[in-house]
N, C-alpha and C positions, 0 to 999 in steps of 0.2 A: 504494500500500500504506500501511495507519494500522495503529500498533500497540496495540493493545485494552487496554485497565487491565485488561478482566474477565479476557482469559486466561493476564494475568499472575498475578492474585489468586486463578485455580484453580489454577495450576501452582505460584504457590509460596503454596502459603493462612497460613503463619507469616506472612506480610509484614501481615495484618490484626487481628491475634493481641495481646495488654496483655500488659503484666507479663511480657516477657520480658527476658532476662540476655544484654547485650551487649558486645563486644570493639570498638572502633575503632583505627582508623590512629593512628600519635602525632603529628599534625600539625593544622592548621588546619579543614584537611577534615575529619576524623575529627571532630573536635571538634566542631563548628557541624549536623552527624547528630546528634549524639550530645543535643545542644539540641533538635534538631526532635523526635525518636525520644521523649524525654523528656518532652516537651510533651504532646504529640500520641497517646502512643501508652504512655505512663506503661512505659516500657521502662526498666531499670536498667542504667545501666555500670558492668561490672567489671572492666573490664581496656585492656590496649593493646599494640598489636604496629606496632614497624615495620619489617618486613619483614626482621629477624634475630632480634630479643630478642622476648620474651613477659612483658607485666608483669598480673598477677593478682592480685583480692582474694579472700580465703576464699568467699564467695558463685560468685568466678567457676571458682574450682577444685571445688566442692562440684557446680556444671551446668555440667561441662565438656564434657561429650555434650550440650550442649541452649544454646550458647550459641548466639549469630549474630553472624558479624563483618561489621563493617560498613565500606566504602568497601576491602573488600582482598578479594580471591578464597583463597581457602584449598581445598587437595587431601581431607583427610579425609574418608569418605564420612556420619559422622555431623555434620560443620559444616555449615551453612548461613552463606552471604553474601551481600552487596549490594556489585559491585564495577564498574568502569567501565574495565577494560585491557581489549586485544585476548587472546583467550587461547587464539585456534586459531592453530596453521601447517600443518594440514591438513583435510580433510574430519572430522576426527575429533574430536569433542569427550572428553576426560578425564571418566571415569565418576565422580570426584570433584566435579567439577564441574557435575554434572547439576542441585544444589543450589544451585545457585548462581544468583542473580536478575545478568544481568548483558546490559544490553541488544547490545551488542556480539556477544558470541554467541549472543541468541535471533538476529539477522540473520545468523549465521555470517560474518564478519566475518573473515578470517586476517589474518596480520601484512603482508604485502603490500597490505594497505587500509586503511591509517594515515589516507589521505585521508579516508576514508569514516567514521573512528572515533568514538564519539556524542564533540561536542564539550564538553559541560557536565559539570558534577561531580556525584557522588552526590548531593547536597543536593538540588540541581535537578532528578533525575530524581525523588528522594522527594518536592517539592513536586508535580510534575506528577500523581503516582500517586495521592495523595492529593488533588489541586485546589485546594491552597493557593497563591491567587492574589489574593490581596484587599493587595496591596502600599501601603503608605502613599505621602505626598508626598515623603515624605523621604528623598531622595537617601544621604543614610548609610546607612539601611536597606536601601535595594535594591546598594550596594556591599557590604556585609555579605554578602549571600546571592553574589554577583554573583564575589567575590574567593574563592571554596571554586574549588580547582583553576584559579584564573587563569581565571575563563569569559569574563570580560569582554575578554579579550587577545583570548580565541580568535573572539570576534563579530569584534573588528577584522580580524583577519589570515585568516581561516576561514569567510569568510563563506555563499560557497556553500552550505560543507558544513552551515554550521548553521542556514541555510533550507530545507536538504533534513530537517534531521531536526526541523525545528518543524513541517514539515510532517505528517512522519510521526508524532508525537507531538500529536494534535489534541486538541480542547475545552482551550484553554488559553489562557489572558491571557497570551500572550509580549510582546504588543507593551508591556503597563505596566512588565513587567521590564528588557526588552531599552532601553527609551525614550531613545535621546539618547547611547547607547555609543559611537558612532563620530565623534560632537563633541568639537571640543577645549577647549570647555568641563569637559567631564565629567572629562577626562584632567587639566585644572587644578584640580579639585576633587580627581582620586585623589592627585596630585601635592601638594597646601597641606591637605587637610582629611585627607584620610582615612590615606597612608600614614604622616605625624606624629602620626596616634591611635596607631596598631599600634608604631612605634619608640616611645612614650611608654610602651608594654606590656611593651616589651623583648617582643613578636610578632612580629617578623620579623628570621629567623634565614639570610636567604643570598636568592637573585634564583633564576628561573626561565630559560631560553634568551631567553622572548617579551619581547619587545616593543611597546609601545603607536606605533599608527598615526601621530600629531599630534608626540607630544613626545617619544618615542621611550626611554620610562620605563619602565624593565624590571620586571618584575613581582616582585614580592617573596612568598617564602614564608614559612611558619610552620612548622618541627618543633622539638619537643620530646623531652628523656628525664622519664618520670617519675620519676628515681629525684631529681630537683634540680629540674623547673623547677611545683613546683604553684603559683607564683604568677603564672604563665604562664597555666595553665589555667582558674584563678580567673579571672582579669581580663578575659579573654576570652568566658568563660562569662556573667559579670555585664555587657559589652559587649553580646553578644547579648542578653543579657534586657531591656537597656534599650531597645533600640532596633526589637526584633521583638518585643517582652512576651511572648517563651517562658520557660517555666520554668525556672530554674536546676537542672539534674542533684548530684544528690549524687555528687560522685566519687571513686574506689574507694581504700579505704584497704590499698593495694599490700602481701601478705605471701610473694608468690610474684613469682620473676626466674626466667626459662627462658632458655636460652642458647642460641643456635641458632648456626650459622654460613653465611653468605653465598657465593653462587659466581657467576661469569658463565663464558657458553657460548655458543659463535658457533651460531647458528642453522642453518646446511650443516650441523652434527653432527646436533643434533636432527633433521631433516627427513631424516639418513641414516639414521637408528638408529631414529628412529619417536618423536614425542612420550611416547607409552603408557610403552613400553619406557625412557625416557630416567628417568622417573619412577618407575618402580619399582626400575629397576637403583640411581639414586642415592636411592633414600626422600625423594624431595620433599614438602617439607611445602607449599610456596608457590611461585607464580613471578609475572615479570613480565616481559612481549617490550615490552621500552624501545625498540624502533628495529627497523626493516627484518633487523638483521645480528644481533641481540645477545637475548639470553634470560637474566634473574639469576633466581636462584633461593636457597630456604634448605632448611636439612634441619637435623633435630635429630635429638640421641644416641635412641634407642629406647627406653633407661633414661628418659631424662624425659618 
């Protein structure tokens, strides 16, 4: 089985769409979309969610029915997203989510197939959708794309998995990407060149679980809040423009904070009471199945 660009690009035909008005994660990932999107596809970011709070410029509240969030899965049945979690635990996909470009669930994927889950990050799967594979020499470059959602970890420790889904994801320059990940060469360059750029950024805000194969150098994340870190997202932004000559995005000058609040939920509930039912009884706005056992979730007041 290959999974087709075209009938991704009928099924959700916005993903080929300019000039739209977009939401991303507030982290690393989010941000480095939000470069490609900008480039490539002259999309505006207006905002940021991470997965409790909602930060909004007047533009993004003005097409708040017409935004698309990006690297997050969102309920609403007027949002569209591009997101990369598991987000069945049953036969059932969430009618909110029918919107939703999200490779994971075009395979119907449940939480139970964590093994199976597309190993790369949004970035990745958008370079693929598009065919943007014309990769430089330069090893900073390809760790740049490489470090959205720790992919480079997951070639190491995931490997299988992530030759089953290079598979299925075909007409693609994986191997110029992928080139020399599982070297401990490469790991002494994430280790001396590249993770002393990002702490020179004040970019890396805490470690992920993974672990690299050779030197056993845990992977480092990026979140931010907007309401204090834009010199965070400058530098970053400008990081990527140097090194991948994407456009620098103008970004959103914040006049709206939405306040949501955050929950976790053992999964045995959901799967007894029924995903559907779980999401309307609590007015789910978002969720996320972290783990075989566990489902977080956010809701907000109805008033906002």
């Amino acid at each position: 089985m290959n999974i087709n660009r075209n009938i991704i690009f009928e099924k959700f035909s916005w993903l080929k769409e300019k000039n739209k008005h977009f939401v991303i994660s507030a982290d690393y990932d989010g941000l480095i979309c939000a470069s490609f999107l900008s480039h490539y596809l002259n999309w505006k970011l207006v905002g940021y969610y991470n997965m409790q709070n909602i930060w909004l410029s007047d533009h993004g509240l003005h097409n708040k029915n017409d935004l698309i969030w990006v690297d997050l899965n969102i309920l609403p049945k007027v949002g569209k997203s591009i997101g990369g979690q598991i987000a069945m635990v049953d036969n059932l996909n969430p009618s909110g989510l029918k919107t939703s470009c999200n490779l994971n669930t075009l395979l119907k994927l449940k939480h139970t197939e964590f093994h199976k889950k597309f190993p790369f990050s949004t970035l990745i799967f958008l370079m693929w959708l598009f065919k943007i594979d014309n990769f430089s020499n330069n090893l900073m470059s390809r760790l740049i794309i490489l470090h959205s959602d720790s992919s480079w970890v997951k070639f190491q420790k995931y490997n299988n998995n992530v030759q089953n889904w290079m598979k299925l994801l075909t007409d693609y320059n994986w191997h110029n990407l992928t080139y020399n990940i599982d070297k401990i060469e490469f790991e002494h360059f994430v280790d001396q060149k590249f993770y002393p750029t990002l702490l020179s950024m004040n970019a890396s805000t805490g470690f992920s679980k993974l672990k690299s194969k050779h030197l056993g150098i845990k992977s480092r994340e990026c979140r931010f809040n907007p309401d204090w870190d834009e010199d965070i997202v400058l530098n970053l932004l400008k990081f990527f423009s140097q090194y991948l000559g994407w456009n620098t995005p103008s970004i959103p000058s914040v006049k709206n904070r939405i306040l949501g609040e955050k929950f976790s939920i053992d999964l045995d509930q959901v799967l007894e009471k029924g995903l559907k039912n779980i999401i309307k009884d609590k007015n789910i706005f978002s969720y996320a199945i972290t783990s075989k056992n566990k489902m977080k979730y956010t809701v907000f007041n109805p008033i906002k």
